[in-house]
N, C-alpha and C positions, 0 to 999 in steps of 0.2 A: 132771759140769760141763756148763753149757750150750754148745753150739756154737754158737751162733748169733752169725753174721758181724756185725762191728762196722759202722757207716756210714763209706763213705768219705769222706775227708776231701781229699781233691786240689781239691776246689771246697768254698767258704766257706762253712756254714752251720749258722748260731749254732741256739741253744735260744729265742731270742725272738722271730726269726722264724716259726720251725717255731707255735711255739705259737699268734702273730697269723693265720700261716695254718690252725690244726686248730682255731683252739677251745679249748686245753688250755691252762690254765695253772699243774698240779701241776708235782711235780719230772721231770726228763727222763728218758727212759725212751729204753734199746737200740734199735734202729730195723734192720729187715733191710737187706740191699743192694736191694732189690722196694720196699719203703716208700720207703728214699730217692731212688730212682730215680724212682718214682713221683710224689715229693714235687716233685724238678726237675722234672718232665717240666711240670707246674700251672703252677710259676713259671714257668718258659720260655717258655710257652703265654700265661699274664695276661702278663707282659713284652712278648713280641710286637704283642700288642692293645693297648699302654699307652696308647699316644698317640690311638684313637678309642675308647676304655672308658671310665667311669667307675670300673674300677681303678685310674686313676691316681694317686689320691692313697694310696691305699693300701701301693702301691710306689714313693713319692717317694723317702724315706728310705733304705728296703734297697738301692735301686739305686742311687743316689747313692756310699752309701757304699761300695758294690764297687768306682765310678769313682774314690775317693780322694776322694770331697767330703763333711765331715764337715758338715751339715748343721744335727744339735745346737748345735756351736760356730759357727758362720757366723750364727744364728735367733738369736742372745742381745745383747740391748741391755746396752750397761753406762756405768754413769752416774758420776759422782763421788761421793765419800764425803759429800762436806761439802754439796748439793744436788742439783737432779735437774736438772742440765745432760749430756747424754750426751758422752761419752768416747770410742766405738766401737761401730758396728753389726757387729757380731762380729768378724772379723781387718781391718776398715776403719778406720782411727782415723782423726783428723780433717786432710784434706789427703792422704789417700793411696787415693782413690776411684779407680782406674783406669779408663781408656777404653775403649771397643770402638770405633773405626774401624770395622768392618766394618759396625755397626750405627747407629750414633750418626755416624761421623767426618762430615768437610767435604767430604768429595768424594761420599758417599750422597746428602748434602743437596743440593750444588750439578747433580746428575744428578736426581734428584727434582723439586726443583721447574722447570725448565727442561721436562722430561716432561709435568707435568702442565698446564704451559700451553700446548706445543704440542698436546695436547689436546684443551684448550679450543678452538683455534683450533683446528684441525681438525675439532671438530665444530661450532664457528661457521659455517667454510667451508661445509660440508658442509650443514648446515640453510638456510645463504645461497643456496647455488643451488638449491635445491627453490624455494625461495619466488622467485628471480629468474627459474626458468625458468617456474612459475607465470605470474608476474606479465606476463612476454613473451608467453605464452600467449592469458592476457587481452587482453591491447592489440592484439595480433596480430588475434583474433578480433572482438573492436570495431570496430577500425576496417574490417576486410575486411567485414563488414557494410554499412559508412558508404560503404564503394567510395575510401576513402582512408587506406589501409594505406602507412605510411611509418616504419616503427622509428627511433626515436633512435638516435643516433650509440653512446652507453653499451652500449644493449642489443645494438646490431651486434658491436662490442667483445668485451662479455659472449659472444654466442653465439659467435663466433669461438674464443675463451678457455675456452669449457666444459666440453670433455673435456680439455685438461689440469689446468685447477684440478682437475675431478674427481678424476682420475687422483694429484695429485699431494698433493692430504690425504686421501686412502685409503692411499696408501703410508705418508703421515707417521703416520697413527694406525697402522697395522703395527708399524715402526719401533720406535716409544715403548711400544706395548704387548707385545711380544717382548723389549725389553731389561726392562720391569718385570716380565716373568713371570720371566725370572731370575733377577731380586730376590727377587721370593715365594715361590719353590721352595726356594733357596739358606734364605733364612728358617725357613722349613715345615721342611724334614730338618735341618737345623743345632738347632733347638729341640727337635723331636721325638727324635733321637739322644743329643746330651751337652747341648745349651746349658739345658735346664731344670735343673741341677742348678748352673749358674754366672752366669748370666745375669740382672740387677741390676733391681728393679721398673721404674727407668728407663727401660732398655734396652728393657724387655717393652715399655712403652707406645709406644717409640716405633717398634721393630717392629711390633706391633698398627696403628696408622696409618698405617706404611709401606705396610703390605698394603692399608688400605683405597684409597689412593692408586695401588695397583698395581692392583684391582680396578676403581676405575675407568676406568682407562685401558684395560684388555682388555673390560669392557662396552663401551666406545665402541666398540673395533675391531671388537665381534662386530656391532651394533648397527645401525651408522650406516653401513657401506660396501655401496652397490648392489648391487655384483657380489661379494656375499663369498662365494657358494659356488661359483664361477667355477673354482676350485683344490680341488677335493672332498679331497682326504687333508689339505693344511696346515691346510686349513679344519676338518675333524674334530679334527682334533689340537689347533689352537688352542682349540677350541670344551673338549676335553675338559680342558685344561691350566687351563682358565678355571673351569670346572666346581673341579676339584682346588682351587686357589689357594679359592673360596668356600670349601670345606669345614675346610682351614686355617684361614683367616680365623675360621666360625660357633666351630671347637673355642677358639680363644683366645678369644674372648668368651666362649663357655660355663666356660673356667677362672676366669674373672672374676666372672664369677655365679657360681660356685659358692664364693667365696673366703669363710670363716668372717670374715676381718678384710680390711682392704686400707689402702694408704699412705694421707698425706695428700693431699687434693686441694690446690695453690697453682696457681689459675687467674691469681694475679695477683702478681707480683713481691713478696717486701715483703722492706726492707733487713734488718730484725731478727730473719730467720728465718737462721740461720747451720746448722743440719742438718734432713736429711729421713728417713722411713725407707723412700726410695725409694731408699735405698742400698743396702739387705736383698738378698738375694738374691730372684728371684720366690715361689724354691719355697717361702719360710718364709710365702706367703701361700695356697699351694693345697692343702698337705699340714695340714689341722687339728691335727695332733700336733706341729709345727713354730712355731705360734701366736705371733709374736714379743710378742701383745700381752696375754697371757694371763696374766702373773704381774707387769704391773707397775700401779702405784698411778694413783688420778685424777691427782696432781700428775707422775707421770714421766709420761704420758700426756701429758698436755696441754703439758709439756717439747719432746716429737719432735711435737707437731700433731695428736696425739689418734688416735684410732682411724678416721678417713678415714668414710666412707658410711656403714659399716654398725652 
């Protein structure tokens, strides 16, 4: 009788997996406790790297489903008997679309856009006194020439004024780009962790341009303040935090590119659209084996708004 030790089974792992990872796809075969060990040790290893690989789509799926998110059933459109008006984008039927606050709520938005225009105005400020201390420079110099050097009242003002406005939209740009780097971070590891296996085409998009708006705001701060290396550790750190936040940012557009299908675009309201399939979950867009759009007809197609871009 052969001896040889069975695989353990205290951690999960089926015959379909095993085979997508060797290659094989006969009937299953004994496996040592050295093979299977072996076999985690891979997975564990691509898992780790999931989120800057291009394994990722490969382990959408198997990792999903370890997390309890059946991903099969979540990726399946189902439509009515009697036409190709859609019923549910997999356990979403119609009117029971959940929220993420964390991501989407009113209080992101109402922090957001407040951030991004102080900003703006901070790097207004900021480009306005270059050009007004310029400008005093000038006329300073002109007229000392002329032998009648006498500043306007404004510019006495202004220069009076110049190191605190300085001072005080360099702060402001800090400020707003420190609170949006922990928007972008909080973003970055929430996706990267669990939020890819639950997180709604929606949601993604509107995370995706969260970030871009966080990213602008931390180029300003790195960018536009005089004295930003004045604090040499915050300032590396900020500089490096900034650095991270891009490389987040490139990976979700690279999911995007890479996406075999993707939603519909509606750039513009229309009354008559009543479902979208930016209801789906994301992953049934980045993992090709998940294809929500792969098995249904021209006419369901064109039902949910068709197959988006691609």
């Amino acid at each position: 009788m052969n001896n040889e030790a069975l695989p353990d089974t205290s951690t999960p792992l089926t015959f379909e997996s095993l085979a997508a990872k060797t290659g094989h796809s006969d009937e299953p075969k004994l496996l040592t406790n050295h093979s299977v060990s072996r076999t985690h040790g891979r997975l564990a290893r691509r898992r780790a790297l999931t989120f800057f690989s291009s394994g990722f789509k490969a382990e959408l799926e198997n990792e999903c489903c370890r997390s309890g998110v059946d991903l099969r059933a979540d990726c399946l459109i189902h439509f009515y008997d009697w036409n190709n008006t859609v019923r549910a984008y997999g356990s979403v039927a119609r009117g029971e679309f959940k929220a993420d606050p964390d991501i989407a709520g009113l209080g992101v938005f109402l922090s957001l856009i407040p951030a991004l225009c102080r900003c703006c105005v901070g790097s207004a400020v900021s480009c306005t006194r270059d050009v007004l201390k310029t400008e005093l420079s000038r006329r300073r110099a002109t007229q000392a020439r002329a032998g009648s050097y006498s500043p306007k009242p404004i510019f006495k003002c202004l220069s009076r004024w110049r190191g605190f406005v300085g001072f005080f939209s360099e702060s402001l740009l800090f400020i707003v780009a420190d609170a949006q780097l922990v928007t972008a971070f909080a973003y970055g590891i929430n996706f990267g962790k669990s939020g890819k296996c639950t997180v709604s085409s929606y949601h993604y998009s509107v995370m995706v341009n969260t970030l871009v708006t966080a990213l602008a705001c931390l180029t300003l701060s790195v960018y536009l303040p005089r004295h930003y290396w004045r604090t040499r550790l915050p300032s590396f750190l900020r500089t490096l935090a900034t650095l991270v936040v891009f490389i987040f940012l490139l990976r979700f557009l690279a999911y995007q590119v890479d996406q075999e299908s993707s939603p519909e675009l509606m750039l513009v309201y229309r009354s008559d659209r009543t479902d979208s399939s930016l209801f789906l979950p994301v992953a049934c867009f980045l993992d090709p084996d998940l294809d929500p759009f792969k098995r249904l007809s021209p006419a369901q197609s064109n039902g949910i708004g068709g197959t988006g871009t691609k």
